[in-house]
PLY file of the C-alpha trace (Angstrom):
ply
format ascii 1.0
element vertex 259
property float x
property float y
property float z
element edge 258
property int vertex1
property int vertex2
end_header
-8.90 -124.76 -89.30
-5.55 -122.28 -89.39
-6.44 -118.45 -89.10
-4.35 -118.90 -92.49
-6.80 -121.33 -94.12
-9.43 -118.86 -92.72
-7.96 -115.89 -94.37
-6.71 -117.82 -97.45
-10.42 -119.02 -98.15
-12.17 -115.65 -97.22
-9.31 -114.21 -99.85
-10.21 -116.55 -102.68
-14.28 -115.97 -102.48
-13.72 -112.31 -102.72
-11.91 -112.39 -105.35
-14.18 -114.39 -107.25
-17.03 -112.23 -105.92
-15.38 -109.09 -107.45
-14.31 -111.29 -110.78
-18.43 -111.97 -110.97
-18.89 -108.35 -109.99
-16.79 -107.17 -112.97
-18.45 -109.42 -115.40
-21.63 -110.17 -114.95
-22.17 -107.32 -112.83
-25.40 -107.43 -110.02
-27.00 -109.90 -111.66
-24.21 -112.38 -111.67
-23.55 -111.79 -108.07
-26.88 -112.38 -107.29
-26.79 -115.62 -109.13
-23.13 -116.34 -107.07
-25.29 -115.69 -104.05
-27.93 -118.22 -105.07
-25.66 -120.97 -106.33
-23.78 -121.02 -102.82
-27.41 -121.14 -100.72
-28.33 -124.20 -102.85
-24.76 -126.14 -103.01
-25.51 -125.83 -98.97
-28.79 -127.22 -98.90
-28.01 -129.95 -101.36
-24.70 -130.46 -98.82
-26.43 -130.81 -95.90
-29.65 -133.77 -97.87
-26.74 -135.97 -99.25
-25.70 -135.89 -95.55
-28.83 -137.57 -94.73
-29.60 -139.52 -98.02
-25.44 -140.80 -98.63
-25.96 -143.47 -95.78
-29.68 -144.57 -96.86
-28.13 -145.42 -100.64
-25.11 -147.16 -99.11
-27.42 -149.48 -96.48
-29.62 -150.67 -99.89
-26.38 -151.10 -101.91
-24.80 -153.30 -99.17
-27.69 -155.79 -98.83
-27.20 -156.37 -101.98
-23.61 -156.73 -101.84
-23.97 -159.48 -99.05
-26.70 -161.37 -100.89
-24.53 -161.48 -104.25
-22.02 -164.38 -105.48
-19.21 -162.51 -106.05
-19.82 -160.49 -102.58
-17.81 -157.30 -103.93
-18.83 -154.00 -105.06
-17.13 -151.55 -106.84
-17.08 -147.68 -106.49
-15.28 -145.73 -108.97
-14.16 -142.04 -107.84
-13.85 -139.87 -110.88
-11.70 -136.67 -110.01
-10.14 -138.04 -106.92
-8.10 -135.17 -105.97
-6.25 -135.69 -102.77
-8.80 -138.11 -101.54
-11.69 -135.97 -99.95
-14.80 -137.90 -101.89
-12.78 -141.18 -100.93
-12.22 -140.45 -97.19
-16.03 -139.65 -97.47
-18.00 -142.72 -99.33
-15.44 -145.15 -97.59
-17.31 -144.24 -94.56
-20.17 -145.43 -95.70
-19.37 -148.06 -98.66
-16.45 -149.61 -96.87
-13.21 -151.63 -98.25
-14.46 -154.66 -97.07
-17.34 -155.13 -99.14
-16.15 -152.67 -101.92
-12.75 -152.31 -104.04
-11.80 -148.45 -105.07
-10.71 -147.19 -108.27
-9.74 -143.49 -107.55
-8.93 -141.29 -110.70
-7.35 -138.41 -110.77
-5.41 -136.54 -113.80
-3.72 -134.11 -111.97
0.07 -135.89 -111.57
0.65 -133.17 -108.21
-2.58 -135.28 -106.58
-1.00 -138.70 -107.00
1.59 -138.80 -104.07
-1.20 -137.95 -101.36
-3.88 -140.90 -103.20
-0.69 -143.58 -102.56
-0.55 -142.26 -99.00
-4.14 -142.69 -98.43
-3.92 -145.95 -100.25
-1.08 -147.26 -97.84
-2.97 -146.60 -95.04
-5.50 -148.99 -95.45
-6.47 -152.48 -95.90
-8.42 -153.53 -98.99
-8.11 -153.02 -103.00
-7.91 -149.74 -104.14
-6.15 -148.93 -107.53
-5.25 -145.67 -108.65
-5.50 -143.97 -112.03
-3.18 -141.28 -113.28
-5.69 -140.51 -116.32
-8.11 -138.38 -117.09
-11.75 -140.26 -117.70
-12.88 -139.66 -120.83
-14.31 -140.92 -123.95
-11.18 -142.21 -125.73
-7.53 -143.30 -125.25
-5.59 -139.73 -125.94
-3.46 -136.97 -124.35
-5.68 -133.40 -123.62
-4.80 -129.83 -121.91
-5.69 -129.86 -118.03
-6.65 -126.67 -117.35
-6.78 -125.00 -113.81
-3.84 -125.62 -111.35
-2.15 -121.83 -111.69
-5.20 -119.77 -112.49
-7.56 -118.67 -109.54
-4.39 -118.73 -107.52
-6.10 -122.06 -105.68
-2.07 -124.24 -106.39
-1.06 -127.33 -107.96
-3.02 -129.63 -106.29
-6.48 -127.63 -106.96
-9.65 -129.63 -106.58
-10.90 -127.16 -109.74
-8.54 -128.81 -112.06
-10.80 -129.74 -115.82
-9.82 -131.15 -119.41
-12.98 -128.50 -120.27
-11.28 -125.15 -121.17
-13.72 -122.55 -119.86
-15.11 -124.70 -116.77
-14.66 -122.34 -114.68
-14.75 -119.43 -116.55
-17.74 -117.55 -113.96
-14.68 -116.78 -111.29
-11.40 -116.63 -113.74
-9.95 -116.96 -117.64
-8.26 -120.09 -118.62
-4.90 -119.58 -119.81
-3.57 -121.76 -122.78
0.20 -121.23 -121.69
-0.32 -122.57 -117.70
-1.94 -125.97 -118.91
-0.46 -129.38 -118.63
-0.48 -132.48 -120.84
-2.89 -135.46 -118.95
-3.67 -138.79 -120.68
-7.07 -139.95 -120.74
-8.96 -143.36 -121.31
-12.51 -144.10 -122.42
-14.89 -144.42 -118.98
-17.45 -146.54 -120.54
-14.78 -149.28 -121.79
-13.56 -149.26 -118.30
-17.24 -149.92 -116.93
-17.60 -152.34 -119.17
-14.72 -154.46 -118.31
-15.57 -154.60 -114.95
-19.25 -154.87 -114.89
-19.09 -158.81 -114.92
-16.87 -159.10 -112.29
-18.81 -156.96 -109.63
-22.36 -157.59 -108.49
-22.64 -153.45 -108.20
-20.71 -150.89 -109.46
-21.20 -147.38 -107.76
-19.66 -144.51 -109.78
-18.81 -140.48 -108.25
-18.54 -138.32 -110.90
-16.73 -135.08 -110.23
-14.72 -134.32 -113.20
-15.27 -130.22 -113.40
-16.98 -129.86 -116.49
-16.13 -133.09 -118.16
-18.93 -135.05 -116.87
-21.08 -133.64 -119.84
-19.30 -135.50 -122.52
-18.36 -138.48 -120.31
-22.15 -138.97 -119.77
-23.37 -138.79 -123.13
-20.82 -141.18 -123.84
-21.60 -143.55 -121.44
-25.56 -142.89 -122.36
-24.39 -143.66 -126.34
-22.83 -146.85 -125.32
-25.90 -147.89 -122.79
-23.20 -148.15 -119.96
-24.79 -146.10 -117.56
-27.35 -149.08 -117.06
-24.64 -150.85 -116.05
-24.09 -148.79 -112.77
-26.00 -149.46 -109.56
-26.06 -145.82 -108.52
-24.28 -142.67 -109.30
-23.55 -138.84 -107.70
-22.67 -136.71 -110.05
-21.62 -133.18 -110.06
-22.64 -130.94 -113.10
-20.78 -127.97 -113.03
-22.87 -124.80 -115.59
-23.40 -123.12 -112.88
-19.86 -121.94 -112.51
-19.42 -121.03 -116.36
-20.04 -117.46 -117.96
-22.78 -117.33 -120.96
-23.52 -118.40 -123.31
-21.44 -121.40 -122.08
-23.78 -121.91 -118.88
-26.86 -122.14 -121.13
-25.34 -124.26 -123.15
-24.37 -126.73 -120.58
-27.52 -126.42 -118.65
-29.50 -127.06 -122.09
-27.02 -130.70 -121.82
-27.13 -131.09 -118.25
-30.76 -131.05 -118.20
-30.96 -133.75 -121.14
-28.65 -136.06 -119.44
-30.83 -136.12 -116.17
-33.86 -136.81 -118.22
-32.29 -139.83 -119.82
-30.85 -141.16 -116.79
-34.43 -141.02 -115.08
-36.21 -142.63 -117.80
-33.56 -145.11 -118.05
-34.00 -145.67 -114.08
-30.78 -144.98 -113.32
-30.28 -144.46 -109.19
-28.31 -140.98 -108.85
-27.83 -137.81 -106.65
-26.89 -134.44 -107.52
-23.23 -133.79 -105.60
-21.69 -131.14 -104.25
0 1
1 2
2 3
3 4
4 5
5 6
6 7
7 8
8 9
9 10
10 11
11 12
12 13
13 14
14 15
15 16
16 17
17 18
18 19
19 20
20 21
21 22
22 23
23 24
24 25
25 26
26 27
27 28
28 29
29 30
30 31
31 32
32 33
33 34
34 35
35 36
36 37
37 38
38 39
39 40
40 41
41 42
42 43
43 44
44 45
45 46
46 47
47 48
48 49
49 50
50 51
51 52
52 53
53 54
54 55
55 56
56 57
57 58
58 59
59 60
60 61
61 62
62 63
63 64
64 65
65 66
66 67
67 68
68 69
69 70
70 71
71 72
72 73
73 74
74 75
75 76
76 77
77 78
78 79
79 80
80 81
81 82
82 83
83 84
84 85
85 86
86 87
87 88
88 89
89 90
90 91
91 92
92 93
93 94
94 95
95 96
96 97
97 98
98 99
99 100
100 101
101 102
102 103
103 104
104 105
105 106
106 107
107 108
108 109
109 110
110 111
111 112
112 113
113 114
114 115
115 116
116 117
117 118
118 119
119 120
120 121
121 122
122 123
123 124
124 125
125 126
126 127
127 128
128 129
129 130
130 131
131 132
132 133
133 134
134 135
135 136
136 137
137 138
138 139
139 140
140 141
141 142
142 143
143 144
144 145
145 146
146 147
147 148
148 149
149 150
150 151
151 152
152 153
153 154
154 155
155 156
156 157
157 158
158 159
159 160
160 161
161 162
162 163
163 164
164 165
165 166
166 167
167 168
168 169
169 170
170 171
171 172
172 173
173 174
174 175
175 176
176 177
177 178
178 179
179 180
180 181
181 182
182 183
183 184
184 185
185 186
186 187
187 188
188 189
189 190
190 191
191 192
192 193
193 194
194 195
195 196
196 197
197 198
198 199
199 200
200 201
201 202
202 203
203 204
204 205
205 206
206 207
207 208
208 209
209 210
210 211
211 212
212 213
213 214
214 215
215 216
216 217
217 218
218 219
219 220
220 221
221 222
222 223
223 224
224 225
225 226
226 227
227 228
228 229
229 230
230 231
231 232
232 233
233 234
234 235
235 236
236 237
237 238
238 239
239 240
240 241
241 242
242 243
243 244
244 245
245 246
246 247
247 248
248 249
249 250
250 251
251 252
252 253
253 254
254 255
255 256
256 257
257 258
């Protein structure tokens, strides 16, 4: 890593430490403090339970018909989740569908796509719950650039470390996830979904919980994101997030918590 990157990163967490500072005061830095410890820990068990899931999800890959799997990468970005589960659920036991809303991301995804060997189709959209146009939010603000991996259809997502402004957003089609699920579900023997959509993921769950699709999925890592909103937003979301993970247990659904 670049003395630049170095500086450039050490920049951008103060500033969101004195942005907490300002509005939440002690407390809220505290809580900054706390959120960071545990996105580490959590970090450093997926590194350990990732390839466990992937070894159970392969044997039953190889024992199936069809002898494909499918894992769907929601919020894509420039490819960092990709370059990471392809490690571990590789192209030649499982096609890729990597989404990705933000239009600055989609030159880098082709690249990655180009240098490899196996199926891997890339979205443009946003996922969703219905075929539409939204505001993407997040690509000037917190002064992270275009291709920011904090980019969110949710105004407010990240509203703990800066304000959304109305004026910097961009126009992103979207498309409903669970439709998309659902078309595919006969055609793969497992379907392995990564969820990192910055605030999104609420809706897109419930959604997918409505329309019984998330039984559909043979495991899932999903990223909830309350913990980087301001009250009474973070409540709010945590009162969801917390509902969501209830169903999905009961329901038996096989997912982790990512980072």
């Amino acid at each position: 890593m670049s003395t630049i990157s170095l500086r450039t990163r050490l920049a951008a967490k103060v500033r969101k430490a004195a942005f907490v500072l300002v509005q939440e005061g002690f407390p809220g830095l505290a809580q900054l403090l706390y959120d960071a410890i545990s996105v580490r820990v959590r970090a450093k068990l997926l590194q350990r339970l990732v390839p466990i899931d992937a070894r159970s999800s392969k044997t039953r890959v190889l024992g199936s018909q069809e002898g494909r799997g499918l894992f769907i990468d929601c919020g894509s970005n420039l490819g960092q989740g990709f370059s990471y589960f392809r490690k571990y659920y590789p192209v030649e036991l499982y096609d890729y569908v990597l989404i990705e809303p933000n239009p600055h991301c989609l030159a880098r995804l082709a690249e990655l796509r180009a240098q490899l060997i196996g199926n891997i189709e890339i979205i443009g959209e946003a996922a969703s719950t219905r075929i539409g146009e939204v505001n993407f939010y997040g690509l000037t603000e917190g002064r992270r650039g275009k291709t920011s991996e904090l980019g969110s259809t949710l105004p407010g997502h990240n509203s703990k470390f800066y304000l959304t402004d109305e004026n910097e957003a961009i126009k992103v089609k979207t498309f409903s996830l669970s439709d998309f699920i659902q078309s595919r579900r006969l055609v793969y023997c497992s379907i392995v979904l990564k969820l990192d959509v910055e605030g999104a993921e609420y809706e897109v769950l419930e959604d997918l919980i409505a329309n019984k699709t998330h039984l559909s999925l043979e495991r899932a890592y999903i990223e909830f994101h309350s913990q980087y909103m301001r009250e009474p937003m973070r409540t709010h979301y945590r009162e969801r997030e917390t509902r969501i993970i209830n169903k999905l247990r009961q329901d038996g659904v096989q997912f982790r918590l990512w980072v």
